[in-house]
C-alpha positions in Angstrom: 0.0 0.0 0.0 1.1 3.5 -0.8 1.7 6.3 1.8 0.9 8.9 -0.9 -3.1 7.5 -0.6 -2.9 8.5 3.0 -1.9 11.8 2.5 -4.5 12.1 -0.5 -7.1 11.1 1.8 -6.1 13.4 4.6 -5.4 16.6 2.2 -9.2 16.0 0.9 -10.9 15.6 4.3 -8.7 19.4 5.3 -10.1 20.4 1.8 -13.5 19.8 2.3 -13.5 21.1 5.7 -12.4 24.1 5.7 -14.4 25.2 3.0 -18.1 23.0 4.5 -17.2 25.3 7.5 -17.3 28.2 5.4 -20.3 27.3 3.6 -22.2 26.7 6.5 -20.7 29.5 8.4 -22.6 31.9 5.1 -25.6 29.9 5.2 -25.8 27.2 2.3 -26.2 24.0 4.6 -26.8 22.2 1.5 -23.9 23.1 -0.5 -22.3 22.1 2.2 -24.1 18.5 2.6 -22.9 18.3 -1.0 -19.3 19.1 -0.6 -19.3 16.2 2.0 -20.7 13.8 0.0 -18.7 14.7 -3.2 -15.2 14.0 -1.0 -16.8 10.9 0.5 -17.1 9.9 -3.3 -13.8 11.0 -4.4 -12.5 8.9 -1.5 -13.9 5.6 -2.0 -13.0 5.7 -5.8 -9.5 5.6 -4.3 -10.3 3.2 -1.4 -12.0 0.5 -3.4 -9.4 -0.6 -5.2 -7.1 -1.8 -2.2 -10.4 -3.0 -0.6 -10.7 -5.6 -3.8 -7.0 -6.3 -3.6 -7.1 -7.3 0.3 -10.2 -9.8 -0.6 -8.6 -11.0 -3.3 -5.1 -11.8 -0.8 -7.6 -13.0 1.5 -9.2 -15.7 -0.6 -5.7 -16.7 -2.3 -4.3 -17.4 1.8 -7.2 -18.8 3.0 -8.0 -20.8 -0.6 -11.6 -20.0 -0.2 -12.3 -20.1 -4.4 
């Protein structure tokens, strides 16, 4: 596993933040909501390939196919 997906991950979650905080903070809850849900997306696109890659480790070691 890379480090750099670590550091993706945390520089969206700063990201997204900082400026939900200042959406809210001027009123647009919903924008905000958005915002939220758009860097939960971005994240799993990056996540769920090493999820699939773990299962697949998993079945080879335990020979569960």
């Amino acid at each position: 596993m890379e480090i750099t997906i670590i550091f993706k991950i945390a520089a969206v979650g700063i990201i997204v933040t900082v400026l939900g905080q200042v959406l809210k903070h001027s009123g647009r809850d919903e924008h905000a909501f958005l915002l939220s849900l758009v860097g939960l997306v971005i994240v799993l696109f990056w996540v769920v390939p090493y999820i699939s890659e773990l299962f697949q480790a998993m079945e080879t070691l335990f020979l569960i196919g």
